[in-house]
C-alpha angles and dihedrals in degrees: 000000000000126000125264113207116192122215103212108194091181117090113256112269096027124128096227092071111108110239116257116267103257102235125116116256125238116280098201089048099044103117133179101203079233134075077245131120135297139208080246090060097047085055094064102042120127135204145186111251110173141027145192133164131211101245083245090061095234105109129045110192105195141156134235127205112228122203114221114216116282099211087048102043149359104221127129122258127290124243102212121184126245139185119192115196102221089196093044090040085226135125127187126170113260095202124003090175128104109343123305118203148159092034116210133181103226100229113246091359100085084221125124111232118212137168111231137128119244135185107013089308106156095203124061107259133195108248124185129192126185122264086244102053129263126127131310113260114201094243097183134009129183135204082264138000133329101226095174136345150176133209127223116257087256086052080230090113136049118199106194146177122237138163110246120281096205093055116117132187105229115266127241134199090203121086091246132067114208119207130248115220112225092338138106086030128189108237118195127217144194123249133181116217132190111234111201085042094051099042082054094049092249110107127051116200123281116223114215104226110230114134121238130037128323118203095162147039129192123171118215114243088241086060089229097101136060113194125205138194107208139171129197088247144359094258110123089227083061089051095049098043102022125036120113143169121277119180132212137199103243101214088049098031083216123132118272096183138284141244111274101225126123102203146097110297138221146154118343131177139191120251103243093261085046095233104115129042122217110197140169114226139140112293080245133333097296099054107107094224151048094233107116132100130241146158119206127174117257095237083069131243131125116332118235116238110231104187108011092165100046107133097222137053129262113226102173138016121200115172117237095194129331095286101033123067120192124208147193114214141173115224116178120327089330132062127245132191124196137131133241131200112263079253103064092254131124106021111190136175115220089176124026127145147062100320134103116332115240116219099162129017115196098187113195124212088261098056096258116130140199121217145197114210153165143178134176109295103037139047126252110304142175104261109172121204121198132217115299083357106146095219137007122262127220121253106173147041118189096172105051096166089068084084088067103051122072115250134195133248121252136201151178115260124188132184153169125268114219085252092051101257112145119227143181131226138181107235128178126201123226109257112234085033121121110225097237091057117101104235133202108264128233107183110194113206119207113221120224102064076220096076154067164209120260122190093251134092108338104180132106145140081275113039123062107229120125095009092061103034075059092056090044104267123124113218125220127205112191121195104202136182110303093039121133125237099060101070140274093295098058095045094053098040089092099059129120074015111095126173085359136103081346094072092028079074105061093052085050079051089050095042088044096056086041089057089043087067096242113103138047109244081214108061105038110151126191139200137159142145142253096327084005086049086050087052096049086045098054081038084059098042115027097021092038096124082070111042121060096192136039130197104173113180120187096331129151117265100171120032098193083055096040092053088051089045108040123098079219112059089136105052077044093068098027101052098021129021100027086193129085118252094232092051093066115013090161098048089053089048101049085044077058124100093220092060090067093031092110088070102049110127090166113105096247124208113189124189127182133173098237085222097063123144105169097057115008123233092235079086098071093035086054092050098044094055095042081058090039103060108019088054147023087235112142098255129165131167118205118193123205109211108212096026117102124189089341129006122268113181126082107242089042088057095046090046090056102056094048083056101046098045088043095058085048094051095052104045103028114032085026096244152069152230109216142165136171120237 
């Protein structure tokens, strides 16, 4: 298929400018003028997803998400099983069939443990396959699926997490079943099974008999506590906003009591003699995050906070010793691990600095640690790091075919807010640019807001990264305020504020890398989902006079509608908006994109999964017939059946992409890239 070029004499943002046909472009055509990277290559990245090590350090069992091929199917990506050998030096996939995941070490079995379905089983399973190779063997199976699990420290018992197999949708004698809407819901709950009973037939399941919803299970080292995450129903808003820890004897498999903490909740982990908790969860129930630190007793009660004014956020606790608790966290833009004694003293940092960024640490008895990482210029690896090492070394490469393409450079930015905030973003530079050379802009959003943007690997179907730095854009990753990684300050500094200095942020972002030198005030182009999608919609409409291209997914339009559609109206009031909807309808629809789409001037694609839930896709369709019909700006939706908040499947991603690059590279850049197909 040849190459259409389209000569564009209009000058970019401008809404003269005729839409783009919608048709894809051609995949085996699409250059990039640079030995960079493509939308095609993006497709076929892999990364490292999960790790484990044996408590001797020898074995890391991990997993690796494979892409499929995007012209062949639309199916979302693979999860394989690996094993590296960190005394032979040697890793070899261990099963590369259906789709492995939450990789376990059986304790005292040398076995790997993994969820998958095999064999045409229409329920998730628990596999296990020996340390030295062999087969997987399905080691437990349930009325309906596994959805997470722990073994006992003797790896005799198995506590796990299943929906309800008594549960039954209600019966009709019409031809036709209504649905519905949040009733009749499916809880999950947490059994123990015996394994060697039930592998003989002997033994059923025991439920552990907590009310509400479990989504997750831990045994206590000491093997006398059970600990579950539950929340009062299965409603995602009740995830986000109520889950909390309740603990269980684990001879009875009766309540003991719970941690009294009403936040957002993340990992936890027994102290060795199973007496303490550390967990991560919101300072209190309006901090956006699970990012704080806190030890609690295992007999339950309130947690005691360790570094409430740590100006970071902890992702992951591993206890050194029973007095000692290690941690991974993310500060700033970098990653940083360290430990800190169970009574807030003695915070120290082992690893801190521009190097890889940590996203998992699996520590073995011996001190050795395995580590997923990435950095700049490659996707998520295995690095291990042994005892009293300085950094982690890689041990993997699972795409070996990076080293021949050509990658920008990326950097730390940082910046002043107007009202004098500093602030840090991610930029990469074009590649074949000369530095004093003004560039068009892509500025990338995070959702959220509650995230942000390590120095690590940037680019995704998604986010324009390498793939634009390739075509001559730089690309811009702002961090503004309510991002995560910089303390509880910083992430709730943009509440009861929508749409405000927030975003403001992201324009002093824009002005900062313009007086820089570095970009073109003129072709300034924007994207973002979800929150980021919200961000690149109010950049399109109220702040239209500054951005000459829009590409909005799955982002927020209408703020009175979003709060009535949402599967999330609660963590809406409670981490963002701090104000009910009813007190100031006015004020939420003047903070909404539609209310100042009659101004928009910037070319708007806008892409939404048609199975959303967490914003509907009635946001886009609002805002695209506001735009439609209030202006002659260029604006297309596109909608993805099948994708939900974010698309999964491989064409859709690579579709994407195409369609993303291309809109840039009409209106702001003033061509286009097009084929027919």
């Amino acid at each position: 298929m040849a190459l259409l070029l389209l000569a564009v004499p209009a000058l970019p943002g401008t809404a003269q400018q005729a839409p783009l046909p919608p048709h894809l472009v051609d995949v085996q055509a699409y250059e990039t003028g640079t030995d960079g990277l493509t939308p095609q290559d993006v497709a076929r990245l892999k990364s490292v997803a999960d790790a484990v090590m044996t408590p001797d350090g020898r074995y890391v069992a991990y997993t690796v998400r494979v892409p499929h091929d995007p012209q062949e199917e639309n199916a979302p990506v693979r999860s394989e099983l690996h094993v590296y050998d960190t005394e032979a030096e040697t890793s070899r996939p261990y099963a590369t069939r259906g789709n492995a995941r939450s990789v376990q070490i059986r304790p005292d079995h040398e076995t790997i443990t993994f969820l998958d379905r095999l064999d045409g089983e229409e329920t998730t399973s628990l596999y296990e396959i020996p340390l030295a190779g062999g087969e997987a063997t399905r080691l437990y199976t349930f009325d309906t699926s596994i959805g997470a699990y722990a073994f006992s420290p003797d790896g005799q018992r198995l506590a796990f997490v299943a929906q309800d197999p008594e549960h039954e949708e209600p019966e009709t004698d019409l031809p036709y079943q209504p649905e519905i809407y949040e009733e009749n819901l499916a809880y999950s709950y947490a059994y123990v099974a015996d394994l060697a009973g039930a592998q003989n037939g002997e033994a059923a399941p025991r439920r552990i008999e907590v009310e509400g919803h479990v989504s997750a299970v831990t045994w206590s080292p000491a093997g006398n506590r059970i600990a579950l995450k539950v929340a009062p129903t299965p409603l995602i808003d009740d995830f986000y906003m109520k889950r909390q820890v309740h603990l269980v004897d684990a001879a009875r498999l009766a309540e003991v009591g719970r941690i009294e903490h009403s936040a957002k909740l993340g990992p936890l982990a027994f102290s060795p003699d199973g007496s303490r908790i550390a967990l991560i969860a919101g300072a209190d129930i309006h901090d956006t995050i699970d990012g704080r630190l806190f030890v609690a007793s295992a007999d339950g009660g309130e947690p005691t906070p360790l570094v409430p004014d740590f100006e970071g956020k902890f992702e992951q606790v591993m206890w050194e010793n029973n007095d000692t608790i290690g941690f991974l966290a993310s500060e700033g833009v970098i990653s940083t691990l360290g430990s800190i004694e169970a009574d807030g003293s003695n915070l120290t940092r082992s690893l801190s600095g521009e190097g890889p960024v940590i996203h998992h640490v699996a520590r073995a008895e011996t001190g050795r640690q395995a580590v997923i990482a990435d950095a700049p210029k490659h996707p998520r690896e295995l690095f291990v790091m042994n005892a009293g090492a300085e950094t982690p070394e890689r041990v993997t490469d699972h795409n070996p075919w990076l080293a021949d393409k050509e990658l920008a450079d990326q950097e730390i930015f940082t910046y002043e807010a107007r009202d004098g905030l500093e602030l840090e973003g991610l930029l990469l530079r074009p590649l074949g640019v000369d530095e004093d050379t003004r560039v068009p802009l892509i500025v990338v959003v995070h959702g959220g807001p509650e995230a942000h943007y390590d120095h690590g690997w940037l680019t995704d179907y998604n986010d324009a990264g390498q793939v634009g730095a390739a075509q001559g854009y730089a690309v811009f990753y702002p961090n503004y305020r309510g991002s995560t990684g910089r303390g509880e300050a910083f992430a709730v500094s943009s509440q009861r504020d929508l749409a405000g200095a927030e975003f403001d942020d992201i324009v002093d972002g824009v002005d900062a890398l313009v007086e820089a030198g570095i970009a073109d005030a003129s072709r300034v182009g924007v994207t973002g989902g979800s929150y980021g999608g919200y961000a690149t919609a109010w950049m399109a409409t109220r702040y239209t006079d500054r951005f000459a291209a829009g590409v909005m997914f799955v982002g927020i339009s209408n703020n009175i509608s979003k709060w009535g559609t949402s599967d999330i109206p609660e963590e809406l009031y409670l981490v963002h908006s701090r104000q009910r909807l009813w007190e100031d309808y006015q004020g939420f629809l003047e903070r909404s994109p539609i209310y100042h789409a009659g101004d928009a001037q910037t070319p708007l694609l806008i892409l939404h999964g048609k199975e959303d839930t967490r914003v509907h896709p009635a946001q886009s369709m609002e805002l695209y017939r506001h735009i439609k019909t209030r202006t002659d700006t260029p604006v297309r939706l596109v909608h993805y059946p099948g994708e939900g908040h974010g698309n999964r499947r491989a064409t859709a991603q690579l579709d994407y992409n195409l369609r993303m690059m291309r809109w840039f590279d009409q209106y702001v850049k003033g061509q286009a890239t097009l084929g027919a197909r």
